[in-house]
C-alpha positions in Angstrom: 137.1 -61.5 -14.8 134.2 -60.5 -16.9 135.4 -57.1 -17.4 138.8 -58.2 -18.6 137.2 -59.6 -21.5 134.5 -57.5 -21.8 137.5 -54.4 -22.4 139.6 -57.0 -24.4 136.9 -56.9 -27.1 136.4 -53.3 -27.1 139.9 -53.2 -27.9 139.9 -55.8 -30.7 136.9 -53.9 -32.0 138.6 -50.8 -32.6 139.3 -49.7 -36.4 142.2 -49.9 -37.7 143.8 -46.5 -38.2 146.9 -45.5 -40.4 147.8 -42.4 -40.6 148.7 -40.5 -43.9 152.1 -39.8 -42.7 152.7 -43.7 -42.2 152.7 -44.0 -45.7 156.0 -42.7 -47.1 156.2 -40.9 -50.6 155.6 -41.0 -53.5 153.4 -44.2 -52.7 151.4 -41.5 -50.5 151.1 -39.8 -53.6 150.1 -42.7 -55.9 147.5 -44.1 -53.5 145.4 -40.8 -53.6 142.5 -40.9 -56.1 142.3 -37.4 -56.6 145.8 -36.8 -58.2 146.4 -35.9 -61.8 147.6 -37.8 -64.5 150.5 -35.7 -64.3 151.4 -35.9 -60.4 150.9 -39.8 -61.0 153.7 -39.9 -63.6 155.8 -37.9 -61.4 155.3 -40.0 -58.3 155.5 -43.0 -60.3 159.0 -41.8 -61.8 160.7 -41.6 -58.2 160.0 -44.9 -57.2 162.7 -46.9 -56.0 164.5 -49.8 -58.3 164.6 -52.6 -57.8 160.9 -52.6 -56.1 160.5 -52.1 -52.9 156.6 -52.0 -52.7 154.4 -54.2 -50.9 152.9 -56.9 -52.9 149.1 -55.8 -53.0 149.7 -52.1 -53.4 149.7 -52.4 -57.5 146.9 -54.5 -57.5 144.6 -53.0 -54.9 144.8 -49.7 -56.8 143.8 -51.7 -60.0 140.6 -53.5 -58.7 139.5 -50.5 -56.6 136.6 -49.0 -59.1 136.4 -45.6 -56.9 140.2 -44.8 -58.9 140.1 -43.2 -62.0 140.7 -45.5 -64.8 143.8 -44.0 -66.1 144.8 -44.2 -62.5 144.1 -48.0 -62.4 145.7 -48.7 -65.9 149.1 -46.9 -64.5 148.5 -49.4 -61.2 148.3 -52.6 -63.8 151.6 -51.6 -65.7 153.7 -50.2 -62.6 152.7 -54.1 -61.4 154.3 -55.6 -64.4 156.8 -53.5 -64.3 158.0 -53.7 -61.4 157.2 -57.2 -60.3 156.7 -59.5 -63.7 160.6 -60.2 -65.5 161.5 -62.8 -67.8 161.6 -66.4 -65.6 158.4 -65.8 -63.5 156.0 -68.1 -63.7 152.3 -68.0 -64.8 151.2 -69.1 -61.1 153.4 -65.9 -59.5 151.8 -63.6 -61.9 148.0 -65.1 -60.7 149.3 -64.7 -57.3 150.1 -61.0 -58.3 147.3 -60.1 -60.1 145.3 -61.0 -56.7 142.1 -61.7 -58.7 141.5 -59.1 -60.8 138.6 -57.6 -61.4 139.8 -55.0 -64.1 140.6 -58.1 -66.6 137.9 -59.9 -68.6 138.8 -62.7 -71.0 138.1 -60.2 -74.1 140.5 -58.6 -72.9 143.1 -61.2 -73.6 144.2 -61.8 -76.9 146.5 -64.5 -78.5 149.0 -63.1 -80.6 149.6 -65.8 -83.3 150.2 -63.8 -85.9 152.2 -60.2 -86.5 151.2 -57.6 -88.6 152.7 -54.5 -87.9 154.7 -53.9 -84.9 154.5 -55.5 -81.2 156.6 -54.2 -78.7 158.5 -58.0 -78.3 160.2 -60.7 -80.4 157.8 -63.2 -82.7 158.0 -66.8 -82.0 156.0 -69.3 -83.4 156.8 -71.9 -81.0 155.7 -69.5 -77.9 152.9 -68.4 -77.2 152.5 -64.6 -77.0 149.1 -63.4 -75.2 148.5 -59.5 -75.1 146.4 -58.4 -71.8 144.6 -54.8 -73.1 144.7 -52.8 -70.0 141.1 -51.4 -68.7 140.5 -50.2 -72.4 138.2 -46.9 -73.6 136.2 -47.3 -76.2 137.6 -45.1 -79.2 140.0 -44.0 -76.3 142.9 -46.1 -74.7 144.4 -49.5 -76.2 147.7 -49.9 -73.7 148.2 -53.5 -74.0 151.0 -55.6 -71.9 152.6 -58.6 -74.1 153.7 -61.7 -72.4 155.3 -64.5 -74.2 155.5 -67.5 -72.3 157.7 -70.6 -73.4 155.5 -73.0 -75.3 152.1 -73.2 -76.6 149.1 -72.0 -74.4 145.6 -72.4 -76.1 144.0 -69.4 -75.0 141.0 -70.9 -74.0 143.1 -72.3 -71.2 145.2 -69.4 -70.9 142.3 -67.5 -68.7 141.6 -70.3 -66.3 145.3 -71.0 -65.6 146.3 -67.5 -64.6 143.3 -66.7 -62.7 141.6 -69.4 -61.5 143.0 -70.3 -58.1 141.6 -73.7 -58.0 142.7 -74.5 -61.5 145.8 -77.4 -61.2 148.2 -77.8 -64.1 151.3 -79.8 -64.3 153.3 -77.2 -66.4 153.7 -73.6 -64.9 154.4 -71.6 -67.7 157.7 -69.0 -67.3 157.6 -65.8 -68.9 160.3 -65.8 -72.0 159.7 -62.0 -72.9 157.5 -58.9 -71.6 156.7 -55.7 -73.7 154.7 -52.8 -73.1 152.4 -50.6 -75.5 151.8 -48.0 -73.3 148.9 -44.9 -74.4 149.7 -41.9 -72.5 146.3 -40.3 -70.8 146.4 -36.6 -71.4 144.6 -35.7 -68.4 
């Protein structure tokens, strides 16, 4: 009886193994850190609609620091893109975002007033909070707009979408998203 168990935990102890051809294109393609800009936005463009991709895939690209960062940024807005539309909730998107470690609360910015153009409609009785993807200094700005039905004080915007622990009574929905998307010539 001893060695029954003694094999069932060399078993269980095993790694894990999949196997490149497991992983159907183009998401083999996306998930390689080594691919160009280019090949990205190729693989990128043959994705299925609506979404068929798991869940974490997006975000695990986006938080994994061993990706180039234009690599990450495209893994942020392929995530909105594909899984954030007008209705979801503030708690969904936290949920998505899977605690992201590519977002900093400089990098969210409340959009009280315009001047100039944003890619989304002006409301003054929304709140419209712009999330500037993994920027460069003197480099990349892409920015993702959300406007979310009512008012949000930014202060309280940060712990509400990614905070797990945080409780609020109101869950926010999503009214309008835009993209301002900088292309990496890589």
């Amino acid at each position: 009886m001893l060695s029954g168990r003694l094999l069932l935990l060399l078993v269980i102890a095993q790694p894990l193994v999949i196997k490149a051809d497991a992983i159907p294109e183009p998401y083999r393609t996306i998930s390689q850190k080594d691919v160009s800009y280019r090949v990205l936005q190729a693989a990128v463009s043959r994705l299925s609609v609506p979404s068929q991709d798991p869940l974490n895939f997006w975000s695990t690209i986006a938080n994994n620091k061993s990706f180039p960062l234009f690599h990450r940024r495209v893994a942020v807005f392929q995530l909105f893109k594909r899984h954030v539309t007008v209705g979801t909730r503030l708690s969904k998107i936290r949920d998505l975002l899977d605690t992201p470690d590519w977002l900093h609360t400089n990098d969210l910015i409340l959009v009280d007033e315009v001047f100039g153009r944003i890619p989304l409609d002006y409301n003054p009785n929304d709140t419209i909070i712009a999330i500037v993807v993994l920027p460069e200094e003197q480099k990349n700005k892409s920015a993702i707009y959300l406007r979310f039905q009512g008012h949000i004080p930014l202060k309280q915007f940060f712990p509400l979408a990614f905070d797990e622990q945080y409780e609020r009574a109101e869950d926010y929905p999503v009214v309008q998203i835009g993209f301002s998307e900088m292309q990496d010539l890589l």
